[in-house]
PLY file of the C-alpha trace (Angstrom):
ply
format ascii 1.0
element vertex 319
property float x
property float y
property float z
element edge 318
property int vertex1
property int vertex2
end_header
-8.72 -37.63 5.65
-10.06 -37.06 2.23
-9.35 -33.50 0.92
-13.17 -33.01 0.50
-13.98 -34.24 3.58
-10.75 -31.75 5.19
-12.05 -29.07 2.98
-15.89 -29.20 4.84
-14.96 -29.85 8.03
-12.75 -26.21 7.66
-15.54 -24.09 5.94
-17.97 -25.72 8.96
-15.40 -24.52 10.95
-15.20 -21.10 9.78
-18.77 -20.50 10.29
-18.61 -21.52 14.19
-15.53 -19.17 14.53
-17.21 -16.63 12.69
-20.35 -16.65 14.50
-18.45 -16.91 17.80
-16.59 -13.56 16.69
-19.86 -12.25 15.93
-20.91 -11.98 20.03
-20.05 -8.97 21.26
-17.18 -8.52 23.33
-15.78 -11.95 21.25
-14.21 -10.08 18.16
-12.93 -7.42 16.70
-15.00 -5.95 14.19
-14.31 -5.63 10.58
-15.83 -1.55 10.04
-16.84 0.74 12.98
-18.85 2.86 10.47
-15.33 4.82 9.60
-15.57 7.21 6.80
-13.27 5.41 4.34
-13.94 5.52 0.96
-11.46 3.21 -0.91
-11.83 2.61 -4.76
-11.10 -0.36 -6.28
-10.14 -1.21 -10.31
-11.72 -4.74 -11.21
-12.79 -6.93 -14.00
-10.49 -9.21 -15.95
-7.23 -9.03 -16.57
-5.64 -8.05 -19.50
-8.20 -5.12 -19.52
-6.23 -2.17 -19.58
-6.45 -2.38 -15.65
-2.54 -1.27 -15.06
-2.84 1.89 -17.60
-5.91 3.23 -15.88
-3.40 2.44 -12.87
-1.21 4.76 -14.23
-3.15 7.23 -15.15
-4.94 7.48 -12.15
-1.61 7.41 -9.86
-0.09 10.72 -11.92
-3.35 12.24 -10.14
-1.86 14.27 -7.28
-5.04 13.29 -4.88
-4.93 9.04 -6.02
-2.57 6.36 -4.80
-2.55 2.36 -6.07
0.16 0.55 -4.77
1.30 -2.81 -7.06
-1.80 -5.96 -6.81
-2.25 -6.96 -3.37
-3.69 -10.24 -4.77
-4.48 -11.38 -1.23
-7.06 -9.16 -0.30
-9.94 -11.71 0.08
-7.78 -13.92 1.61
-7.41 -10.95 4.70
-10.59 -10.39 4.84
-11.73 -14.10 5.62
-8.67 -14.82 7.86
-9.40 -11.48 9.48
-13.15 -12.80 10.19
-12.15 -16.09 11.17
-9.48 -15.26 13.72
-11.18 -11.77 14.97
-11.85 -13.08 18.10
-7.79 -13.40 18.95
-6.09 -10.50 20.97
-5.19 -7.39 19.09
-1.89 -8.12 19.52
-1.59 -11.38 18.13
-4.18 -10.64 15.20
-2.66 -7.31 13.58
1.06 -9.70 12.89
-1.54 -12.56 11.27
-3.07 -10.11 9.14
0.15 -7.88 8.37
1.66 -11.24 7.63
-0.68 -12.63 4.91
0.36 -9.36 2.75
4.38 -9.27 3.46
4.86 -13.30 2.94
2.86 -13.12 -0.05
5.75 -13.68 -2.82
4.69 -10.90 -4.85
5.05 -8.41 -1.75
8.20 -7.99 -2.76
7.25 -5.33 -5.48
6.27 -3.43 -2.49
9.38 -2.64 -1.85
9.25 -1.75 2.38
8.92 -3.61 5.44
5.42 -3.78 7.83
7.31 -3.67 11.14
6.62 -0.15 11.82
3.24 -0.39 10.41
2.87 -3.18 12.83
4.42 -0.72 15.72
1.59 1.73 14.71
-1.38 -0.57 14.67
-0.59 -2.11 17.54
-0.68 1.20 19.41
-4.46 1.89 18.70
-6.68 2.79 21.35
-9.35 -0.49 21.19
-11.96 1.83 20.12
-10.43 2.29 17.25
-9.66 -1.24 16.49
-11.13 -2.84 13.38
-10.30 -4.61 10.18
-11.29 -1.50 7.86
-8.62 0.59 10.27
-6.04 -1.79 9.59
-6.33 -1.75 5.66
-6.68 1.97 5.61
-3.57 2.38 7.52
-2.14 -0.53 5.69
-2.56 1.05 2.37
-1.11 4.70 3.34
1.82 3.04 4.67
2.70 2.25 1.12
1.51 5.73 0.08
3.84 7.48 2.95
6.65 5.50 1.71
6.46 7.00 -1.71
6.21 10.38 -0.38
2.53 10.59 -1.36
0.22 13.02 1.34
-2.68 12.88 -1.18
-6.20 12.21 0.49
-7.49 8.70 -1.14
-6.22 5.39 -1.95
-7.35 3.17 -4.12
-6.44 -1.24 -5.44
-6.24 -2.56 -8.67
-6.08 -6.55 -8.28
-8.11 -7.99 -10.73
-8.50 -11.46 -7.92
-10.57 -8.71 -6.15
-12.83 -9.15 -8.65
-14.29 -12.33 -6.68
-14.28 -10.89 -3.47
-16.40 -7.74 -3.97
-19.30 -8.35 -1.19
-16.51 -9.00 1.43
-14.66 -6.28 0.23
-18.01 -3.85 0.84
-18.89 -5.47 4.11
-15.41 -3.96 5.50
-15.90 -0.33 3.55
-19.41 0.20 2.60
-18.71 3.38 1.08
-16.32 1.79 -1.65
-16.58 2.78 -5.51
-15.66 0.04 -7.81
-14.78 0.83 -11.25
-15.25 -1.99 -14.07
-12.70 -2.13 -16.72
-14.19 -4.12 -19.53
-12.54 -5.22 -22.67
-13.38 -7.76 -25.37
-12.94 -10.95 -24.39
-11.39 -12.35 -27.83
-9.01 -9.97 -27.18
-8.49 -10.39 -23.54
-8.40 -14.53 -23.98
-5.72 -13.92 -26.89
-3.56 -11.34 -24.44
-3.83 -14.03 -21.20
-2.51 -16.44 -23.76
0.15 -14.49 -25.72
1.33 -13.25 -22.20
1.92 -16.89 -20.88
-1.10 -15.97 -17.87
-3.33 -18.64 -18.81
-2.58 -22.46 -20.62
-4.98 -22.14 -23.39
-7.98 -19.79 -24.76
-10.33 -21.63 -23.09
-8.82 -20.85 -19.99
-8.15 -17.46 -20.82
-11.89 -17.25 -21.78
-13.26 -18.75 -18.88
-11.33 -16.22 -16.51
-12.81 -13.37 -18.38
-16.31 -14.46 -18.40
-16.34 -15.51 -14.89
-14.85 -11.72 -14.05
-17.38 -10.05 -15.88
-20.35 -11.52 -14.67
-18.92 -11.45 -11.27
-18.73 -7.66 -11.13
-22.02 -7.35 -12.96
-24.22 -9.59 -10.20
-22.02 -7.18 -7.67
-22.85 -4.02 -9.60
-26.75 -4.83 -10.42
-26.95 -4.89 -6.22
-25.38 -1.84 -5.53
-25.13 0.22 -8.87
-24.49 3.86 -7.60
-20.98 2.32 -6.20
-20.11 1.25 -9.34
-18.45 2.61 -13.24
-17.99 1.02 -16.06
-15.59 1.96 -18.43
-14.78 0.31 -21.79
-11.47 -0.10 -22.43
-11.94 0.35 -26.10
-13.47 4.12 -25.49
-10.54 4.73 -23.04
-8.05 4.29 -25.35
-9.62 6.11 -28.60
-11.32 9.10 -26.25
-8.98 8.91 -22.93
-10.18 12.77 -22.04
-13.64 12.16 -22.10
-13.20 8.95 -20.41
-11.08 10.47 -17.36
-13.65 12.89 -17.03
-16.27 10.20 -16.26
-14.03 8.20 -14.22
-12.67 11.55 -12.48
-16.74 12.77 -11.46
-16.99 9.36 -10.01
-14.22 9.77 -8.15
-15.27 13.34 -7.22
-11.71 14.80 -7.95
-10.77 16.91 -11.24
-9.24 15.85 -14.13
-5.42 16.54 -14.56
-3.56 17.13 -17.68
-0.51 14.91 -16.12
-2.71 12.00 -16.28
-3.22 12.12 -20.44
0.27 11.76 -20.25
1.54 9.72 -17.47
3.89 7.17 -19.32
7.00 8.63 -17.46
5.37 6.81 -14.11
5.51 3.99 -15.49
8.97 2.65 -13.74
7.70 3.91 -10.05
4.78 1.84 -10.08
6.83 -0.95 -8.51
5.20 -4.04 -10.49
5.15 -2.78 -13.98
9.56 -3.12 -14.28
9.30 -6.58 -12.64
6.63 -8.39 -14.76
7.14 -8.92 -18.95
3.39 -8.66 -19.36
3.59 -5.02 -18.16
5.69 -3.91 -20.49
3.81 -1.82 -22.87
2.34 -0.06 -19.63
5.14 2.41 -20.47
3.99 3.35 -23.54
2.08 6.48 -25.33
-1.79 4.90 -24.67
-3.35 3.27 -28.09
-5.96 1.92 -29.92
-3.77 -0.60 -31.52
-4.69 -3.60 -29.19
-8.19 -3.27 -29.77
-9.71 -5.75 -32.21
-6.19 -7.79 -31.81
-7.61 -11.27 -30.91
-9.39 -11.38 -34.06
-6.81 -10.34 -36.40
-4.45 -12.57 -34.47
-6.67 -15.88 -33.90
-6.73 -18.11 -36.72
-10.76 -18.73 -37.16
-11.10 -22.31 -35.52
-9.76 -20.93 -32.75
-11.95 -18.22 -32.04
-14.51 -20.83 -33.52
-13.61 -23.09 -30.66
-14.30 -19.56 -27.78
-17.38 -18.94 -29.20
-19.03 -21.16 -27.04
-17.42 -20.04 -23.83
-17.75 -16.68 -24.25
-19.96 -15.21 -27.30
-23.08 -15.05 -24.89
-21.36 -12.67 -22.86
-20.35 -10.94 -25.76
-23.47 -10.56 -27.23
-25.52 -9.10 -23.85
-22.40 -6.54 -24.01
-23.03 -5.54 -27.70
-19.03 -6.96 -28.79
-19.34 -8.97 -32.04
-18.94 -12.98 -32.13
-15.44 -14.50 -31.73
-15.52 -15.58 -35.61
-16.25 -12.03 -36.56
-13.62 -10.14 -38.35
-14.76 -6.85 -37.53
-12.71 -4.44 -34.99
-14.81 -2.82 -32.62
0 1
1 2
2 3
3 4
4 5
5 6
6 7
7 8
8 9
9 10
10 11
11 12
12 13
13 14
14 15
15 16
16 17
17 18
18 19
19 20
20 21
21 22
22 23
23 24
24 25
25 26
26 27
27 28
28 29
29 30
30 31
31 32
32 33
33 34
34 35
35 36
36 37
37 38
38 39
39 40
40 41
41 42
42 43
43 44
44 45
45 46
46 47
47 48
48 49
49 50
50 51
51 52
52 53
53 54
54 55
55 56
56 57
57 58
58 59
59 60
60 61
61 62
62 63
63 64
64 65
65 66
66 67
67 68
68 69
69 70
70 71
71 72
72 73
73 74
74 75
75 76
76 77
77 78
78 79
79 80
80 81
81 82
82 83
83 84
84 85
85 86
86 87
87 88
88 89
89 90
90 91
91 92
92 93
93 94
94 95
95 96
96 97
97 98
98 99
99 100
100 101
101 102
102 103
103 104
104 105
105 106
106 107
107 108
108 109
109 110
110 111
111 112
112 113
113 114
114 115
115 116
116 117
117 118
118 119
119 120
120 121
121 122
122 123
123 124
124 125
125 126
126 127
127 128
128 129
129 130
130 131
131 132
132 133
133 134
134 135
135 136
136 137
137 138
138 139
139 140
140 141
141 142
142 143
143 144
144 145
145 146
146 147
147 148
148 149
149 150
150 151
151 152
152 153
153 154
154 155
155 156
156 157
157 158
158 159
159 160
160 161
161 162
162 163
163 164
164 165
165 166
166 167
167 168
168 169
169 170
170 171
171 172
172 173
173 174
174 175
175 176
176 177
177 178
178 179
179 180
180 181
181 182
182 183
183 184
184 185
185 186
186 187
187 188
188 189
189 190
190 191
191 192
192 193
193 194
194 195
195 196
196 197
197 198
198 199
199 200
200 201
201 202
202 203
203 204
204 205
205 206
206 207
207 208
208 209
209 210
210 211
211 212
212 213
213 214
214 215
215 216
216 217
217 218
218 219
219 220
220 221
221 222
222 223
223 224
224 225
225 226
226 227
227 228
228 229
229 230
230 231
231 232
232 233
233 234
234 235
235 236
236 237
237 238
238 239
239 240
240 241
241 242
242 243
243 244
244 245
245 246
246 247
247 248
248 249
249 250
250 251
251 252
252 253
253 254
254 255
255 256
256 257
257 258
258 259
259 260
260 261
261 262
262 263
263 264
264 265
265 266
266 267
267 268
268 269
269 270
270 271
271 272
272 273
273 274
274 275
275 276
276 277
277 278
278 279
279 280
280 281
281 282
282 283
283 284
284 285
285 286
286 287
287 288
288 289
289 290
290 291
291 292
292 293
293 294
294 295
295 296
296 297
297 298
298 299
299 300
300 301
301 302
302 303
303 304
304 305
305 306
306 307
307 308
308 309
309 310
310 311
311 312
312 313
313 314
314 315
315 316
316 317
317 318
C-alpha cells in the first residue's frame, strides 16, 4: 500500500474512532470541566524559551519539568483510543511519555503514577486528570508542593487548539525573538540543516501561535525576548500578573537552577542557560550572517518580520 494511500485510510480512521468515542458511555472524556489551569511557554525555539524556564521554576508557586515533546501526540492517541478500558488506556498514554527517548531527562519511573491513576474512581476519569496528575508526579519527585504547573515544548506550539480542548482554562505565553537571530542560533546549534530551515520553523511557530492567540487573546502573553533580556524586572512583572502570582527576587537571579532543570546539563545547546541573563545575543544573526545569506532569508521570513516591527534580514541594525 502506498504511504499516501496508508496515511488516509489512518486519518479516516481516526475520525470513525473518534466519533465512536464521542457516544456517551463509548469513551472516556478528555476534560470533565476540572479547574486546571496549566500554562504553557511556546513559540520558536531558540527564543529564550529555557531561561524564562528558569526563571519561572526559581518561583516557589511554578513547576516546568524538561520538554515533553510528545504532548500532541497524547492528546490524539488519547482521543483515538478513549473508548478502551481505563485500565488498558492509562499504560498507552503513560507509555507514549516514558518510551519517548528524551524521557530520560526525566529522571523517574511512571509505575506508581500508573498505580495511582489506575485507582480513580470513573467519575473522575479523564484525559485532563491524567496530565494534571502526570505533571505533579514530576513536581513531587523534585520535592516541589507549589500549586501550578506549567510546559515549555516549543512542538506544543502546533498543537495549541488540542491542547485547550483538554484545559480550557490554559494561559499560553509567546516568547518571540527575531527570526535572523533565531534561524542563525537553530543553525549554529546544529537544530536545523540550513537557514532556510531554521527560518521556516520560526515563521511557521509564530504565525501558529498568533492564528491561536487572535481566537482566544485573554489566554494569551506575549513577551519579546529582546525586552526580557534588557528589562527582565519589568518583564517578570507582566508575565507574573498573567500568571496571577508575585514577582520574586530569586527569579532575577536564578542561574544557580540551572543544573536541576534536568535537560539543560544533557543538551550542548543549553549551555548558556546557566549563565547571568544578557542582551548580548540580541541582534547576533546579523552581525554573524554574511549579507547573501540573510539576503537569501529575506524571502522566507522578512514579511513576518515586518508585521512584527523587526528590521529586514539585510539590515545591519540591532534591535
Amino acid at each position: 500500500m502506498r504511504r499516501g494511500t496508508r496515511e488516509a485510510l489512518q486519518a479516516v480512521q481516526d475520525v470513525l474512532l473518534t466519533l465512536r468515542s464521542g457516544i456517551p458511555g463509548l469513551g472516556h472524556p478528555l476534560q470533565r470541566g476540572e479547574p486546571y489551569r496549566p500554562f504553557f511557554i511556546v513559540g520558536s525555539g531558540r527564543s529564550g524559551n529555557t531561561v524564562l524556564r528558569r526563571m519561572l521554576c526559581a518561583h516557589g508557586d511554578l513547576h516546568i519539568p524538561p520538554e515533553t515533546y510528545v504532548l500532541g501526540d497524547v492528546i490524539r492517541v488519547f482521543r483515538r483510543h478513549r473508548g478502551l478500558l481505563w485500565r488498558d488506556l492509562v499504560p498507552l498514554v503513560l507509555g507514549k511519555f516514558e518510551f519517548y527517548p528524551e524521557f530520560a531527562t526525566f529522571d523517574v519511573s511512571l509505575r506508581p503514577l500508573a498505580n495511582r491513576l489506575l485507582g480513580l474512581p470513573r467519575q473522575e476519569r479523564s484525559l485532563a486528570r491524567l496530565l494534571d496528575e502526570f505533571y505533579r508526579f514530576h513536581a513531587e519527585s523534585r520535592g516541589f508542593t507549589g500549586r501550578r504547573w506549567g510546559d515549555k515544548t516549543p512542538l506544543n506550539t502546533f498543537h495549541l487548539d488540542k491542547i485547550r480542548s483538554v484545559f480550557p482554562a490554559a494561559q499560553f505565553i509567546h516568547l518571540l525573538r527575531d527570526g535572523c537571530d533565531v534561524a542563525h542560533s537553530y543553525v549554529s546549534a546544529g537544530l536545523c540543516p540550513d537557514l532556510a530551515a531554521a527560518g521556516r520553523r520560526w515563521r511557521d511557530s509564530v504565525e501558529a501561535v498568533q492564528s491561536f492567540s487572535d481566537r482566544h487573546a485573554s489566554s494569551c502573553l506575549e513577551i519579546r525576548y529582546e525586552e526580557l533580556v534588557r528589562a527582565p524586572r519589568q518583564q517578570l512583572d507582566v508575565i507574573c500578573r498573567f500568571l496571577e502570582v508575585d514577582v520574586r527576587t530569586e527569579m532575577l537571579a536564578s542561574e544557580a537552577i540551572a543544573g536541576l532543570m534536568g535537560d539543560v546539563a544533557a543538551r550542548p545547546h543549553h549551555e548558556r542557560v546557566g549563565e547571568p541573563l544578557s542582551a548580548a545575543s540580541v541582534g547576533k544573526g546579523r552581525r554573524a550572517l554574511p549579507l547573501a545569506e540573510r539576503r537569501a532569508l529575506e524571502p522566507i521570513i522578512g514579511a513576518t518580520l515586518a508585521r512584527l516591527g523587526y528590521d529586514p534580514c539585510a539590515s545591519a541594525d540591532e534591535r
